[in-house]
DONU-700437 format. One line per 8 residues: number of its first residue (from 0); their letters; for each residue y, z, x of C-alpha. Coordinates in pm, 1 decimal, padded with zeros to 6 digits. Last residue first. Layout:
NUM) A) Y/Z/X | ...
end
This chain:
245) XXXXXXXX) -01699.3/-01552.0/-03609.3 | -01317.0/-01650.6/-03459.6 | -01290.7/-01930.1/-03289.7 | -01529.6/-02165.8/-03044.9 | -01775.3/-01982.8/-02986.4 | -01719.6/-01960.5/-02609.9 | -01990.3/-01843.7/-02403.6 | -01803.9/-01685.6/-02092.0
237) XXXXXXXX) -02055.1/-01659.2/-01757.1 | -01860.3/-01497.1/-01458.2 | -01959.5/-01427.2/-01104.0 | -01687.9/-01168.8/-00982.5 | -01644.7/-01171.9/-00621.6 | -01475.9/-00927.5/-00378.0 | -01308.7/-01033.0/-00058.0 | -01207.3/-00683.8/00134.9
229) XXXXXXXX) -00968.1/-00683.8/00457.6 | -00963.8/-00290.5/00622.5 | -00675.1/-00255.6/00832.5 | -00717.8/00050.1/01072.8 | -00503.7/00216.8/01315.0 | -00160.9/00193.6/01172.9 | 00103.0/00458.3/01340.4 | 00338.4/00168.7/01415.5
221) XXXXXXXX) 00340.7/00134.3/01052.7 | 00397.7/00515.2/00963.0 | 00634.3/00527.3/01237.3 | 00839.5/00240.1/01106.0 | 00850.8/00423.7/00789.7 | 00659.3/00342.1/00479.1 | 00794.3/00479.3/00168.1 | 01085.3/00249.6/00078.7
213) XXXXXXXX) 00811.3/-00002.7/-00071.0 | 00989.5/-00279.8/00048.5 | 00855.9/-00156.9/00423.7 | 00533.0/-00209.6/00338.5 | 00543.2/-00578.3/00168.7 | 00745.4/-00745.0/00468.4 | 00542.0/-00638.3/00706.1 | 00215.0/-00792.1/00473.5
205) XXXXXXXX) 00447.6/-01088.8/00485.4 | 00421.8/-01165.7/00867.1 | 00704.1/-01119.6/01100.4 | 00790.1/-01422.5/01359.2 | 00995.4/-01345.4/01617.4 | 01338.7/-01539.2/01722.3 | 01556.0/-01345.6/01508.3 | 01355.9/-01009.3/01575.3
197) XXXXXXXX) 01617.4/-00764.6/01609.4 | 01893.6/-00983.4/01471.9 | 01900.8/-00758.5/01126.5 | 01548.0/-00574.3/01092.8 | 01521.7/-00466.3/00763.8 | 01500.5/-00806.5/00611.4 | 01574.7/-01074.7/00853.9 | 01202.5/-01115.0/01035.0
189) XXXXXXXX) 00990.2/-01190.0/00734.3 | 00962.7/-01563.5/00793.7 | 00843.8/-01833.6/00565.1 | 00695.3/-02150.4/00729.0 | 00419.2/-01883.6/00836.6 | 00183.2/-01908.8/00498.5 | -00119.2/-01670.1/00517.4 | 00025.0/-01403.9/00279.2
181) XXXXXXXX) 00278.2/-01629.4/00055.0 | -00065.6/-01856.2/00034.9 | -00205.4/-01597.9/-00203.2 | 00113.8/-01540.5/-00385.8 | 00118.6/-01932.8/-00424.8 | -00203.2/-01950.0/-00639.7 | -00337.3/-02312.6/-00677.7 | -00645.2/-02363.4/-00422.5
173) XXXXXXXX) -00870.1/-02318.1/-00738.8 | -00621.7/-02171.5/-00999.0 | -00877.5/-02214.3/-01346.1 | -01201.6/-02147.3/-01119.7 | -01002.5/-01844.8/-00966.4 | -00815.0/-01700.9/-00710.8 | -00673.3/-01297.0/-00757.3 | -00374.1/-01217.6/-00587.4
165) XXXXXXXX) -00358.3/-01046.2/-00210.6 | -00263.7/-00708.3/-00193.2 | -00041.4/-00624.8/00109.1 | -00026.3/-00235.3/00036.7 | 00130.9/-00151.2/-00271.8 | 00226.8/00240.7/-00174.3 | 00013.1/00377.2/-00430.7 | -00318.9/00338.4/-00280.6
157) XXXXXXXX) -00258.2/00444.1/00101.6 | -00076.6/00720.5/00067.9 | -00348.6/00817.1/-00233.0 | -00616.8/00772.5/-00006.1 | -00476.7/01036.9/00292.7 | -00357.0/01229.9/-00064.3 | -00695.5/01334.7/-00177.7 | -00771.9/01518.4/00152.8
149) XXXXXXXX) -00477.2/01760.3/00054.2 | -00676.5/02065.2/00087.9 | -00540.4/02185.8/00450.6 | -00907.5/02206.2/00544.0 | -00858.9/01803.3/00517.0 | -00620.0/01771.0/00784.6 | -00379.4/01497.6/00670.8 | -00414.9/01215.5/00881.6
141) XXXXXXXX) -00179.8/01129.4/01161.9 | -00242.1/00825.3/01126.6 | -00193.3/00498.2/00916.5 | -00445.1/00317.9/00727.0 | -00369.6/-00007.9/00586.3 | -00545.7/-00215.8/00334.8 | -00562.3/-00608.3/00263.4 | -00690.9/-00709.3/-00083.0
133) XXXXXXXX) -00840.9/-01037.8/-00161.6 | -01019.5/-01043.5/-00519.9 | -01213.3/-01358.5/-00607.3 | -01294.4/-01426.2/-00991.9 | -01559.7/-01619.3/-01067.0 | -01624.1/-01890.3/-01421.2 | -01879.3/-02139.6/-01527.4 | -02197.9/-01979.3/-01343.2
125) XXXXXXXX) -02514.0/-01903.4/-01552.8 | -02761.9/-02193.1/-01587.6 | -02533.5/-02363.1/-01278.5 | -02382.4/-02709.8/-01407.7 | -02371.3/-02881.7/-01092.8 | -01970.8/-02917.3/-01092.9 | -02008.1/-02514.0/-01155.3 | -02254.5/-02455.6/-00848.2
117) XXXXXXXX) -02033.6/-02705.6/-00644.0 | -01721.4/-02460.6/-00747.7 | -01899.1/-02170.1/-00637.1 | -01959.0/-02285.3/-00319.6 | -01589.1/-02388.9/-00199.4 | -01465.8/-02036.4/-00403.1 | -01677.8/-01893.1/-00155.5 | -01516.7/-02053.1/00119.6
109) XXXXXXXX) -01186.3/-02049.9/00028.9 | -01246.8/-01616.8/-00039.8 | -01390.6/-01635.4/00337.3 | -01103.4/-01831.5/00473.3 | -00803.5/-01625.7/00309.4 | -00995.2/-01295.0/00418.7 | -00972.7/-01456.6/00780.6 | -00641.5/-01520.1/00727.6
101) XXXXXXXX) -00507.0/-01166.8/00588.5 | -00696.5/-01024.2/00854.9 | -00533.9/-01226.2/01161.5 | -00174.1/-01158.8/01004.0 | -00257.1/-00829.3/00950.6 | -00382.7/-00797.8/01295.7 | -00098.4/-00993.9/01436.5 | 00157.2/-00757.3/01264.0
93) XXXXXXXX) -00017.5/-00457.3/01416.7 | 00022.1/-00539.5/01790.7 | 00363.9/-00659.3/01717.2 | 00461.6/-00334.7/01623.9 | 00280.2/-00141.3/01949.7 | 00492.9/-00399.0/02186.7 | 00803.3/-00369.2/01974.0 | 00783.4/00054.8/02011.0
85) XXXXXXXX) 00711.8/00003.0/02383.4 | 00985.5/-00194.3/02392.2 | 01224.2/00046.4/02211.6 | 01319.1/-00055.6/01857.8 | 01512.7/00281.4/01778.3 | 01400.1/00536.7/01451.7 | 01653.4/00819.3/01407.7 | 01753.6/00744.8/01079.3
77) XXXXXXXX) 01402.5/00570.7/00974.7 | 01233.5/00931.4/00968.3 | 01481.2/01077.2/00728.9 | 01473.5/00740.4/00481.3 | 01108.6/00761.8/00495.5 | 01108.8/01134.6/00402.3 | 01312.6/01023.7/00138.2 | 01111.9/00781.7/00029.0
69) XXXXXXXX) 00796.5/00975.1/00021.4 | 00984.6/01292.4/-00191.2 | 01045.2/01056.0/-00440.8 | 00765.3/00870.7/-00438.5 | 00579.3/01203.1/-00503.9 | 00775.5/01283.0/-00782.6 | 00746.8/00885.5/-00944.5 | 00386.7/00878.6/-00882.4
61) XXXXXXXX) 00354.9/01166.9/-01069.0 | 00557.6/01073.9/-01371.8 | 00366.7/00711.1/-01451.8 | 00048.7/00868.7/-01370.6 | 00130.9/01166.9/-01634.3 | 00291.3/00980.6/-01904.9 | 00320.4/01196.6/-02201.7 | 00235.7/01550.1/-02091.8
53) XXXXXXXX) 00287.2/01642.2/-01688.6 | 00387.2/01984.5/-01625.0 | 00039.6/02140.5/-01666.3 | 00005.1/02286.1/-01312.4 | -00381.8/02129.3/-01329.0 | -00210.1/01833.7/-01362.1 | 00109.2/01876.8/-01113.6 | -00126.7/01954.6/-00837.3
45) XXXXXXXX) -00332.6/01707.4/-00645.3 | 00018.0/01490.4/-00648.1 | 00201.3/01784.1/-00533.2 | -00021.3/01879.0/-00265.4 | 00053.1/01529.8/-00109.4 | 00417.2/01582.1/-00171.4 | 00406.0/01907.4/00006.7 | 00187.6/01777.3/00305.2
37) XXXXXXXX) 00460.5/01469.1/00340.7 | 00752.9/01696.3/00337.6 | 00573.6/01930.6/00656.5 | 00537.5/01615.5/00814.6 | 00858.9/01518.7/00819.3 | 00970.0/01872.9/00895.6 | 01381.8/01967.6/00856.4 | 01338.3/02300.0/00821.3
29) XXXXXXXX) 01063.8/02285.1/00516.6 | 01390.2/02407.3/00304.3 | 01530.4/02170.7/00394.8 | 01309.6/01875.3/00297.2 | 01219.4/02055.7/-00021.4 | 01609.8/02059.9/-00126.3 | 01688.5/01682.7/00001.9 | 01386.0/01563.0/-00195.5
21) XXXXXXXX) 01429.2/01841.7/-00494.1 | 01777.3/01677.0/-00556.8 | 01676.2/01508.8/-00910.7 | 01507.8/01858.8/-01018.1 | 01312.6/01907.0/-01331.6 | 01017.4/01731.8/-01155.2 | 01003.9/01811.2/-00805.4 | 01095.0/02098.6/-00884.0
13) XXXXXXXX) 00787.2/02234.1/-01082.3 | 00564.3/02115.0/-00801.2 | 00816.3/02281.8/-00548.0 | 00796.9/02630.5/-00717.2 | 00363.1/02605.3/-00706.1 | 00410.0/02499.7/-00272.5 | 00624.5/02808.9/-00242.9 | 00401.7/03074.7/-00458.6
5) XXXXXX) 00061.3/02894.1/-00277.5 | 00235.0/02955.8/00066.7 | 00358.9/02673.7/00281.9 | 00446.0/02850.8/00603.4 | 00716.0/02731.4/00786.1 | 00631.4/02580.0/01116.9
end
């Protein structure tokens, strides 16, 4: 492995953002290493900052280097990528669990949006308004060795890359928001997209779908999933309206 000295990781920070072939020219230059690309563009994100390259819009330019860099390591890894059995067996294994986590989040938000609706109908002292969040994440492996330093990119690969996130139901769209049901409803299949005939008589869940749009997760990346963590956070709401302007 080539050695990714502070002087060599400092020149690819600037590069990555002066330079529209610093993808291709990092990946090279790292002979050819995946994983090698992916610790760069980690320490690039922790970096750029403190480097003071980034002025005007700093999240909006570091997400873009880093993508960068992600999606063509994704394109690199997808090249040689083939559907073996063993590689269907392992991918199917993942798209039931999102599929199993994205409806069992479904039916807990349902059910507390159930409750909280009675407490509204009874007119509760506080309660006239909730918000439920439903967000599914993904955690793929290997992880980035934290003694490397880039511990702050194992969450950022997981943040930025739009992860099945599951809209927001509320009092005013109770039962009524189709980008929820897009996640839980199977009349819609996934399996065309990306895939050609490989899965024409499969069934590919939406979550799928959503990671490999990004251009950043590779096949390896999903089959590489050990975790999906399904959260169902609640906002109990009071609004006192005045009625206009004071």
């Amino acid at each position: 492995m080539i050695e990714l000295s502070p002087e060599r990781l400092e020149k690819y920070v600037l590069l990555s953002l002066t330079d529209g072939t610093a993808p291709q020219t990092i990946y090279e230059e790292c002979g050819n290493d995946e994983e090698m690309l992916l610790a760069v563009a980690g320490y690039i994100l922790v970096n750029q900052n403190r480097a003071g390259f980034l002025k005007e819009h700093p999240e909006r330019e570091k997400k873009e280097a880093v993508c960068n860099l992600l999606r063509f390591r994704c394109h690199c890894r997808d090249k040689n990528f083939t559907w073996t059995d063993e590689n269907k067996r392992r991918f199917f294994r993942i798209n039931n669990a999102f599929v199993d986590s994205c409806e069992k989040a479904w039916a807990e938000a349902l059910a507390t949006a159930e409750a909280l609706e009675e407490r509204i109908k009874q007119q509760d002292r506080f309660l006239n308004d909730y918000e439920i969040d439903i967000k599914i994440d993904a955690y793929p492996y290997p992880a980035l060795d934290d003694e490397e330093g880039f511990e702050e990119f194992d969450a950022y690969f997981c943040e930025f890359y739009e992860l099945p996130r599951i809209s927001s139901i509320s009092h005013s769209s109770y039962k009524d928001d189709d980008r929820t049901r897009l996640f839980i409803d199977k009349t819609t299949n996934w399996n065309i997209e990306y895939f050609g005939d490989e899965f024409e008589n499969d069934y590919i869940c939406y979550a799928i779908h959503r990671l490999i749009d990004t251009g950043i997760w590779s096949f390896e990346d999903i089959l590489s999933i050990k975790q999906i963590w399904a959260d169902v956070n609640v906002a109990h709401q009071n609004c006192f309206n005045l009625g206009g302007f004071v």
